[in-house]
PyMOL Python script that loads the backbone (N, CA, C, O; Angstrom):
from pymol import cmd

cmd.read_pdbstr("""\
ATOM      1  N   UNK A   1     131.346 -45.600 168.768  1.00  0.00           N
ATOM      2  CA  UNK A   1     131.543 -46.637 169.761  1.00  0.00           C
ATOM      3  C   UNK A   1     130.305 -46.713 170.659  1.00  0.00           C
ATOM      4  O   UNK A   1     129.801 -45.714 171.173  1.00  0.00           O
ATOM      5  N   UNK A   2     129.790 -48.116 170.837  1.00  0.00           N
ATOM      6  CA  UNK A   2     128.912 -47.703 171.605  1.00  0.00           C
ATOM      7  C   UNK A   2     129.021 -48.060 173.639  1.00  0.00           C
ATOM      8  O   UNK A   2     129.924 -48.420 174.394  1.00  0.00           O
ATOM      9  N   UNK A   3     127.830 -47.769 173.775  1.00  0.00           N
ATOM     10  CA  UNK A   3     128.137 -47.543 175.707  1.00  0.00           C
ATOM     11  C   UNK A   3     127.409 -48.568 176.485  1.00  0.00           C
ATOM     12  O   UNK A   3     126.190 -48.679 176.354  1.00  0.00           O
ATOM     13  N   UNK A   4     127.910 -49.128 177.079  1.00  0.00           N
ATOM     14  CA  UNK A   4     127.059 -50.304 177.567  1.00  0.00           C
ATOM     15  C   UNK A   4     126.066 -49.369 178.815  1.00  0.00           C
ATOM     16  O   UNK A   4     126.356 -48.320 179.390  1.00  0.00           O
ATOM     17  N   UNK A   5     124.985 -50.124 178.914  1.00  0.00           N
ATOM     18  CA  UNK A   5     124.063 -49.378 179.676  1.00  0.00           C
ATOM     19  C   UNK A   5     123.345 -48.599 178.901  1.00  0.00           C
ATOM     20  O   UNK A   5     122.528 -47.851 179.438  1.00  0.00           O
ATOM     21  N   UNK A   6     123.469 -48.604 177.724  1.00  0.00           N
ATOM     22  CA  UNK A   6     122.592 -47.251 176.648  1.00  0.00           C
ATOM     23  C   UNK A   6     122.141 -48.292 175.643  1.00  0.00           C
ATOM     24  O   UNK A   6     122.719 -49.300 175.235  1.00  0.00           O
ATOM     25  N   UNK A   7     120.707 -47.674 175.290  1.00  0.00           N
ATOM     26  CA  UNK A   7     119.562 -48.427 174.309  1.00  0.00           C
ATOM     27  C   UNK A   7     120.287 -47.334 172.591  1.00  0.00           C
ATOM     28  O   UNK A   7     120.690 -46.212 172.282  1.00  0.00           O
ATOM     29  N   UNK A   8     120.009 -48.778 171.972  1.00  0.00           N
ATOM     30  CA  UNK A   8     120.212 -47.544 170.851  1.00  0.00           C
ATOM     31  C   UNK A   8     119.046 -48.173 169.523  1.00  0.00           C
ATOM     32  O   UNK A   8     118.875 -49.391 169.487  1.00  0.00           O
ATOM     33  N   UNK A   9     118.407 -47.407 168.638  1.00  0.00           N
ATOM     34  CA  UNK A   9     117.340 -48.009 167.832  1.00  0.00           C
ATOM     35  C   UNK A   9     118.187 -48.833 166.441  1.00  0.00           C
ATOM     36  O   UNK A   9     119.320 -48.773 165.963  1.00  0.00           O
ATOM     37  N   UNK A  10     117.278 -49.385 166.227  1.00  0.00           N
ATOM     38  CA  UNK A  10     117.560 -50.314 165.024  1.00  0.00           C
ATOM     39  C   UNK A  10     117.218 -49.707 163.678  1.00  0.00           C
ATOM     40  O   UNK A  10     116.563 -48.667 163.604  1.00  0.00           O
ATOM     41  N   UNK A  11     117.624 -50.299 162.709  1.00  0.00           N
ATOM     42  CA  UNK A  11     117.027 -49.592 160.824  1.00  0.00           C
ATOM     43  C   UNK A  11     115.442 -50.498 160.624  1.00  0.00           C
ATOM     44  O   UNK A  11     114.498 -49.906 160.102  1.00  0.00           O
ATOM     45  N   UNK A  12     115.349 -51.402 160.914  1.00  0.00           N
ATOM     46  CA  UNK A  12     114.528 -51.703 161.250  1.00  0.00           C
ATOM     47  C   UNK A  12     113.187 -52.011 162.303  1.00  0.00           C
ATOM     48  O   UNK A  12     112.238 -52.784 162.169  1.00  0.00           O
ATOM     49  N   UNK A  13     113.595 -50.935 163.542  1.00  0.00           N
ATOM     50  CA  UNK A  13     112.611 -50.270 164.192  1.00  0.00           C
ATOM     51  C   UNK A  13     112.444 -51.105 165.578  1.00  0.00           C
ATOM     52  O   UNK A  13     111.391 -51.067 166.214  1.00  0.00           O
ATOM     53  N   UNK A  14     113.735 -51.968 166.049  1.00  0.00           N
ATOM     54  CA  UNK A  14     114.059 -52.659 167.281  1.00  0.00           C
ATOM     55  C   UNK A  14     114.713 -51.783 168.318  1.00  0.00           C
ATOM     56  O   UNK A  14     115.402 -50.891 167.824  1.00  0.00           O
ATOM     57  N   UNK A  15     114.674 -51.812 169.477  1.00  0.00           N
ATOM     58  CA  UNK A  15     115.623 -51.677 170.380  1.00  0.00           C
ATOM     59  C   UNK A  15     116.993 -52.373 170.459  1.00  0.00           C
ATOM     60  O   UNK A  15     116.731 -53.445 171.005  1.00  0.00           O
ATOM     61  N   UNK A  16     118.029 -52.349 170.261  1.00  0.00           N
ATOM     62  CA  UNK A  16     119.251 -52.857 170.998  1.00  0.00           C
ATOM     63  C   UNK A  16     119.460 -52.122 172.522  1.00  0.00           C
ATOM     64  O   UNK A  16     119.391 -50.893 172.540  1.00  0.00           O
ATOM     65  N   UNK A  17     119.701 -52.811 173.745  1.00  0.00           N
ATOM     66  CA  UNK A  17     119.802 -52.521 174.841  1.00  0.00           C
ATOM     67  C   UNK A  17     121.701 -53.275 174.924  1.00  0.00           C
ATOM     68  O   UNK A  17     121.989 -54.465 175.054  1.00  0.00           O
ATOM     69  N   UNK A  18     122.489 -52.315 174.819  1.00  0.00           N
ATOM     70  CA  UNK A  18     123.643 -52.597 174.918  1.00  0.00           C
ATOM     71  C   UNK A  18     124.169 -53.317 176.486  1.00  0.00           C
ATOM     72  O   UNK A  18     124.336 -52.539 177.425  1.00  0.00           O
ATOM     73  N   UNK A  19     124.333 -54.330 176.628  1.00  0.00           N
ATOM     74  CA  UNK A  19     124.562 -55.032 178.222  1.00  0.00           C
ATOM     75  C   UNK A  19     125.907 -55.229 178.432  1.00  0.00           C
ATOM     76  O   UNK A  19     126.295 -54.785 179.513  1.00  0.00           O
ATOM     77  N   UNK A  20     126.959 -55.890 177.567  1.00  0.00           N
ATOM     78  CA  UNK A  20     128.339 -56.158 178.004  1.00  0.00           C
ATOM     79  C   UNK A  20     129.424 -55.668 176.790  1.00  0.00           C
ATOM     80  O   UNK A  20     129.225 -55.290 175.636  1.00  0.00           O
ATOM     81  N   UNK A  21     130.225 -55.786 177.305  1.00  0.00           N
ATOM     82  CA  UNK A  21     131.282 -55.336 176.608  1.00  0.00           C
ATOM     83  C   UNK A  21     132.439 -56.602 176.365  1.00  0.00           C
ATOM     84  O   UNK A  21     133.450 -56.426 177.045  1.00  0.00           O
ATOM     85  N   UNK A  22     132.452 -57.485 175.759  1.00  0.00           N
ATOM     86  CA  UNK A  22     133.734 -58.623 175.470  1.00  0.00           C
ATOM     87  C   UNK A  22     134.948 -58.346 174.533  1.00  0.00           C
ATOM     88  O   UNK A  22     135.608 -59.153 173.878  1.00  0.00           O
ATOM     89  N   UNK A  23     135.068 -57.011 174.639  1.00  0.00           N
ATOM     90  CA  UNK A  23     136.189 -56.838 173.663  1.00  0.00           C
ATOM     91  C   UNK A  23     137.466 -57.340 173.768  1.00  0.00           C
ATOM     92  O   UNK A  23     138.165 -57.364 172.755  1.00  0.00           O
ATOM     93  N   UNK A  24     138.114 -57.953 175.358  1.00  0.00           N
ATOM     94  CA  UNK A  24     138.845 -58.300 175.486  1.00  0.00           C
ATOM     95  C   UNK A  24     139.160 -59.810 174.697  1.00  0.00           C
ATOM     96  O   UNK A  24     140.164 -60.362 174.246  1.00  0.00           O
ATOM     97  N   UNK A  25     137.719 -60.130 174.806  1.00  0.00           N
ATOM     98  CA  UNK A  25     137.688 -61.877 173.750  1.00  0.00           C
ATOM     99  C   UNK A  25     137.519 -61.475 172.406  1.00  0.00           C
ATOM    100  O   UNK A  25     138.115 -62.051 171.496  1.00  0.00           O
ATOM    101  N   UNK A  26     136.630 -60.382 172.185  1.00  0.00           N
ATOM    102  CA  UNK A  26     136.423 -60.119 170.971  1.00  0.00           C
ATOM    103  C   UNK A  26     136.185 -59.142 170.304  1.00  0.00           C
ATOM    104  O   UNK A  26     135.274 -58.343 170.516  1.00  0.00           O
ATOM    105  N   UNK A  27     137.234 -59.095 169.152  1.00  0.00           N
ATOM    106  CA  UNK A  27     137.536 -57.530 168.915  1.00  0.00           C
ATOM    107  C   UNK A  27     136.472 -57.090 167.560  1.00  0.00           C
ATOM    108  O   UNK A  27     136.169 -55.944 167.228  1.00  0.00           O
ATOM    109  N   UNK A  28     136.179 -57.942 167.138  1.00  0.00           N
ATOM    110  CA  UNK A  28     135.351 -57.740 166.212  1.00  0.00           C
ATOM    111  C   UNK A  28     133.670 -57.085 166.490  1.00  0.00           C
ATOM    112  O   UNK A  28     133.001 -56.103 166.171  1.00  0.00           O
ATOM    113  N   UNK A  29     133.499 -58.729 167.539  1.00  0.00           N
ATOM    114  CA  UNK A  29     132.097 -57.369 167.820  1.00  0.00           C
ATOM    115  C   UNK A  29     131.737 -57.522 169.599  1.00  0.00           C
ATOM    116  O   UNK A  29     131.161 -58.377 170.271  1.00  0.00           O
ATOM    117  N   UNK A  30     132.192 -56.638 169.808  1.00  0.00           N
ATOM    118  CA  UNK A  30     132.619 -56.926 171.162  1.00  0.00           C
ATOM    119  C   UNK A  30     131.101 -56.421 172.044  1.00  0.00           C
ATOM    120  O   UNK A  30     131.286 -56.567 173.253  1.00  0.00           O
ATOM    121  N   UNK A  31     130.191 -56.072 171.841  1.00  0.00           N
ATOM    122  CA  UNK A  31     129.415 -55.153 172.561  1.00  0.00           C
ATOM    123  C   UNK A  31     128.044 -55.965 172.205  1.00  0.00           C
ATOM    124  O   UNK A  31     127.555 -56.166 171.093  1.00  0.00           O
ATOM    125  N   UNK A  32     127.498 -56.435 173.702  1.00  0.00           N
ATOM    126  CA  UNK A  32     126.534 -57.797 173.487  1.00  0.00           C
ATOM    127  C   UNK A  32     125.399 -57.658 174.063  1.00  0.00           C
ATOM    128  O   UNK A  32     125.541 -57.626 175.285  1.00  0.00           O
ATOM    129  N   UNK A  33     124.104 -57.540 173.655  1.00  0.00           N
ATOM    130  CA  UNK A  33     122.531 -57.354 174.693  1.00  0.00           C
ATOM    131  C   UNK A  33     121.189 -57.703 173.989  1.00  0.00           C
ATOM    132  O   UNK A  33     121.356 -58.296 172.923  1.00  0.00           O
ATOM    133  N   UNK A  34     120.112 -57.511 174.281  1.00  0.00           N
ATOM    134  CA  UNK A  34     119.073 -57.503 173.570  1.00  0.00           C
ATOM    135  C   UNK A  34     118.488 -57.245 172.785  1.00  0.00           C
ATOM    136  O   UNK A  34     117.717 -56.475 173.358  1.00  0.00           O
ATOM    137  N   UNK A  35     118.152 -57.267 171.693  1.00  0.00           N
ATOM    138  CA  UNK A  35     117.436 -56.693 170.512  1.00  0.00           C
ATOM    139  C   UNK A  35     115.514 -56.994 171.151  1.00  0.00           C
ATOM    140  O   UNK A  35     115.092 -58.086 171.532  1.00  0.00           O
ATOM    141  N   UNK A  36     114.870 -55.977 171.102  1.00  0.00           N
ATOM    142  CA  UNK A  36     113.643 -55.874 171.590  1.00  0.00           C
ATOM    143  C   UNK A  36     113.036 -55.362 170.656  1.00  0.00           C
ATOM    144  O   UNK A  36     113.351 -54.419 169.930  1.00  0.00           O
ATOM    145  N   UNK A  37     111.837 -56.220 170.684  1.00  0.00           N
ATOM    146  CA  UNK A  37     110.688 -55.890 169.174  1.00  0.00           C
ATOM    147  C   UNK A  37     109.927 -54.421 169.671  1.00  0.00           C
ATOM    148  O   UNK A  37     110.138 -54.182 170.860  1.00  0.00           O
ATOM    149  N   UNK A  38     109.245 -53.600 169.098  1.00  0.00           N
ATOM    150  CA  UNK A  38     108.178 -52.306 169.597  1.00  0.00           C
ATOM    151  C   UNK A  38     107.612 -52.812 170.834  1.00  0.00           C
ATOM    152  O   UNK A  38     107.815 -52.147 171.850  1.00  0.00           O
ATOM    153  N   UNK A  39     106.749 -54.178 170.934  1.00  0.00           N
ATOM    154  CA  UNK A  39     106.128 -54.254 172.366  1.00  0.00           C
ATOM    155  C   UNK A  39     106.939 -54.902 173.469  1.00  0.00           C
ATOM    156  O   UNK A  39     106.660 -55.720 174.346  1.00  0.00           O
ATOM    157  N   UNK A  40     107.943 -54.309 173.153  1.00  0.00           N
ATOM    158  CA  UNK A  40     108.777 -54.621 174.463  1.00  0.00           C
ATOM    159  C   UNK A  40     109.297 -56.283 174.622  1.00  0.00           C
ATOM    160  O   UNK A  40     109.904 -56.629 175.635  1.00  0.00           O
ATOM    161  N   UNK A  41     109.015 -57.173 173.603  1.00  0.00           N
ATOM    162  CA  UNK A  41     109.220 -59.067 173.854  1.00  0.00           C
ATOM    163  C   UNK A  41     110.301 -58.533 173.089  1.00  0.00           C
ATOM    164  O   UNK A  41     110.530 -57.584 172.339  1.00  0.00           O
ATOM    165  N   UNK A  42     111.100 -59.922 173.778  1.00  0.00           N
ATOM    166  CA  UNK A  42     112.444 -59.865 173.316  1.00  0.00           C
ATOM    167  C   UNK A  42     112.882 -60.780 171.705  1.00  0.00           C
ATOM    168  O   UNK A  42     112.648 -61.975 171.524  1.00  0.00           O
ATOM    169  N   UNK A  43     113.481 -59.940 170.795  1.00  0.00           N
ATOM    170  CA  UNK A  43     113.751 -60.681 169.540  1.00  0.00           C
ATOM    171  C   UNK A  43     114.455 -61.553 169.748  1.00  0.00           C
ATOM    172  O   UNK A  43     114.016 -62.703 169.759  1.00  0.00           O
ATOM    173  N   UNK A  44     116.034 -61.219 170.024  1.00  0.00           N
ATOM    174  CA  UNK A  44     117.178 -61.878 170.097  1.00  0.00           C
ATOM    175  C   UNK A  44     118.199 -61.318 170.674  1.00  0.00           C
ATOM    176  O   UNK A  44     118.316 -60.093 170.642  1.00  0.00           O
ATOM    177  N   UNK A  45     119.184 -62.174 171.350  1.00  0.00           N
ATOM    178  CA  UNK A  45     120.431 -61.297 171.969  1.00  0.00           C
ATOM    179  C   UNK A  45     121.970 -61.637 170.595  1.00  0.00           C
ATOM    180  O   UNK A  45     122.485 -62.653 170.127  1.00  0.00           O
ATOM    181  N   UNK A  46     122.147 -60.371 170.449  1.00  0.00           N
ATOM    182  CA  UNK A  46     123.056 -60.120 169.376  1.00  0.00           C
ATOM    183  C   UNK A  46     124.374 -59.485 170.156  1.00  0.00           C
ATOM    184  O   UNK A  46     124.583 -59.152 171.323  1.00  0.00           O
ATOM    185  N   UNK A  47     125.225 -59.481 168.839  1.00  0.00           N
ATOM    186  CA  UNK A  47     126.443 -58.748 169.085  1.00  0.00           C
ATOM    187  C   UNK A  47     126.747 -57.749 168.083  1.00  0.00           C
ATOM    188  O   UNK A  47     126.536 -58.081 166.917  1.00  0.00           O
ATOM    189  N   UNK A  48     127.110 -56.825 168.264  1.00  0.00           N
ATOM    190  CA  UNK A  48     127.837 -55.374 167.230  1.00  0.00           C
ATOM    191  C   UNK A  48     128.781 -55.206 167.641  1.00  0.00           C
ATOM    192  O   UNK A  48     129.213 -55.363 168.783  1.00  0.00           O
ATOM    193  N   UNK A  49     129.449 -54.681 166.280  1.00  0.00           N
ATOM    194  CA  UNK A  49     130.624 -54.100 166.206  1.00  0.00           C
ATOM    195  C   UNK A  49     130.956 -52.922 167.010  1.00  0.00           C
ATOM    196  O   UNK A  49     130.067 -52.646 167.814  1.00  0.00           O
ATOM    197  N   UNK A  50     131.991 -52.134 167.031  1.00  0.00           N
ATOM    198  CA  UNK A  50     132.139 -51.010 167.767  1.00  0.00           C
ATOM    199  C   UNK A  50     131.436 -49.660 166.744  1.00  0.00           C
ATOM    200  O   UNK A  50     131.199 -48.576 167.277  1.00  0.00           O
ATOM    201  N   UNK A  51     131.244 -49.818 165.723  1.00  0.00           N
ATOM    202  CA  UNK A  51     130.820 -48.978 165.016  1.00  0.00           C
ATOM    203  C   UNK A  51     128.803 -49.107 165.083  1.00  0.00           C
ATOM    204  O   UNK A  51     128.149 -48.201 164.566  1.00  0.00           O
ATOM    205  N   UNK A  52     128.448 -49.704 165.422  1.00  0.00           N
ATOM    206  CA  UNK A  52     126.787 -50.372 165.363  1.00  0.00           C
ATOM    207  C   UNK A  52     126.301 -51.274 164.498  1.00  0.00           C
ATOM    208  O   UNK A  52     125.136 -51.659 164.401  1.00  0.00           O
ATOM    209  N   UNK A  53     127.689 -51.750 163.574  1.00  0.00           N
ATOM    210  CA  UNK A  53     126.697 -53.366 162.665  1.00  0.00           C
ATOM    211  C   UNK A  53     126.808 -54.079 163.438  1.00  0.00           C
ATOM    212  O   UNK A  53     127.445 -54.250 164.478  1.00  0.00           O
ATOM    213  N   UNK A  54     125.585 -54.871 162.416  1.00  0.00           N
ATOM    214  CA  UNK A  54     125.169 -56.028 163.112  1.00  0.00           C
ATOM    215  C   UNK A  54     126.269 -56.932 162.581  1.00  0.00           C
ATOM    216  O   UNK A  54     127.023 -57.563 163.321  1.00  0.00           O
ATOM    217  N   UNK A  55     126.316 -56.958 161.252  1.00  0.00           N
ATOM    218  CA  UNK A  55     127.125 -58.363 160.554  1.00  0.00           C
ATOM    219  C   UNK A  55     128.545 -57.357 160.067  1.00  0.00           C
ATOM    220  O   UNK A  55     128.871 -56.235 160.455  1.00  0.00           O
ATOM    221  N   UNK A  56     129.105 -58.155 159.206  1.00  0.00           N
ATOM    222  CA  UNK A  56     130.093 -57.666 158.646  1.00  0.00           C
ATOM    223  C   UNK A  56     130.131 -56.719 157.016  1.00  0.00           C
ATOM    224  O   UNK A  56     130.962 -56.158 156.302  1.00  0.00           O
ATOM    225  N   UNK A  57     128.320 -57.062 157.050  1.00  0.00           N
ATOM    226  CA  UNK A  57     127.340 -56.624 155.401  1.00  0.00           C
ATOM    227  C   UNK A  57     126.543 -55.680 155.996  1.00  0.00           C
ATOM    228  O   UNK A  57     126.556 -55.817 157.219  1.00  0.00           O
ATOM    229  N   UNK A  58     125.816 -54.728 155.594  1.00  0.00           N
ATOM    230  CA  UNK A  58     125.054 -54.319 155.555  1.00  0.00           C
ATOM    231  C   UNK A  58     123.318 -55.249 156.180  1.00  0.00           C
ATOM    232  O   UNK A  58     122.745 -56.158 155.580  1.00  0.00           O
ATOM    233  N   UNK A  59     122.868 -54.560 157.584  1.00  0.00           N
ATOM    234  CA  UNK A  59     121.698 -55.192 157.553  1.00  0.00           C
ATOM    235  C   UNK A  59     120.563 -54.561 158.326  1.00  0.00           C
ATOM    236  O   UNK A  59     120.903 -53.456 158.750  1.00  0.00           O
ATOM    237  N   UNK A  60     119.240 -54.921 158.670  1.00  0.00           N
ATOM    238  CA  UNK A  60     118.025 -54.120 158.968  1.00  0.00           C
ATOM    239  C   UNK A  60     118.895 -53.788 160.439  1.00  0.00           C
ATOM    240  O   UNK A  60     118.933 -52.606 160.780  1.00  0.00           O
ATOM    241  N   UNK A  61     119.561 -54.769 161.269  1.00  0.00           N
ATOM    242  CA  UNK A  61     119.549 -54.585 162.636  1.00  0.00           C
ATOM    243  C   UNK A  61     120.663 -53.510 162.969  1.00  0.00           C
ATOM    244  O   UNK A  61     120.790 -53.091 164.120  1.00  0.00           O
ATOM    245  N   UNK A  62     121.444 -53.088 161.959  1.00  0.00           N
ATOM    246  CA  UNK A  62     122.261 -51.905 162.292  1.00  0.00           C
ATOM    247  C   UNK A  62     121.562 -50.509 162.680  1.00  0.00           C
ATOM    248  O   UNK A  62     120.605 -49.811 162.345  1.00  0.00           O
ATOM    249  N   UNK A  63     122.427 -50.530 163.421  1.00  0.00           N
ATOM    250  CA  UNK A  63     122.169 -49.435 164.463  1.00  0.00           C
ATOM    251  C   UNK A  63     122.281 -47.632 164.040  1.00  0.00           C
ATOM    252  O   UNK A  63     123.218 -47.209 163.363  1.00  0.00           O
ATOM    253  N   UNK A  64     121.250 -46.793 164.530  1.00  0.00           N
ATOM    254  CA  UNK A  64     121.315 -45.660 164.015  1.00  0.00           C
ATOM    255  C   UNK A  64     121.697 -44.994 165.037  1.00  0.00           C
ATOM    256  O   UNK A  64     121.066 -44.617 166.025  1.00  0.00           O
ATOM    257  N   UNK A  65     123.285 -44.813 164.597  1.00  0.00           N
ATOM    258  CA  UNK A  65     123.788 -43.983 165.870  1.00  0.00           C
ATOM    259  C   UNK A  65     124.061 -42.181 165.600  1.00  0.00           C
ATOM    260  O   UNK A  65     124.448 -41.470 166.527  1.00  0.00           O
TER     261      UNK A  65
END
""", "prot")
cmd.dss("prot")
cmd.show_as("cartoon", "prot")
cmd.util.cbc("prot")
cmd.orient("prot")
C-alpha cells in the first residue's frame, strides 16, 4: 500500500511523488501525484493502484516497492 507524502521510484527510472489519496471515489487506483523524469521536470500526474501499478497490465511506470 502506498503512503501519501512518500516518493517511490519507477521500473523505468521516474520518481512517483505520491500526493492524494481518492480511494473513497476510487477503489481501483486510488493514490494520485507526479511522475518526475531524473532532472527533476515533471512527466505526468498519474494514478496507482494500492499495490504500485500503473495500469491494470504490466508497465515501465510500476512502482518498485
Amino acid at each position: 500500500m502506498l503512503t501519501v507524502g512518500k516518493a517511490y521510484s519507477t521500473k523505468n527510472g521516474k520518481t512517483f511523488s505520491c500526493e492524494k489519496d481518492i480511494g473513497e471515489i476510487d477503489t481501483i487506483f486510488p493514490f494520485g501525484g507526479w511522475v518526475y523524469n531524473s532532472d527533476g521536470s515533471k512527466d505526468r500526474f498519474a494514478y496507482y493502484t494500492r499495490g504500485g501499478t500503473y495500469k491494470l497490465t504490466k508497465s515501465e511506470y510500476d512502482l518498485i516497492i
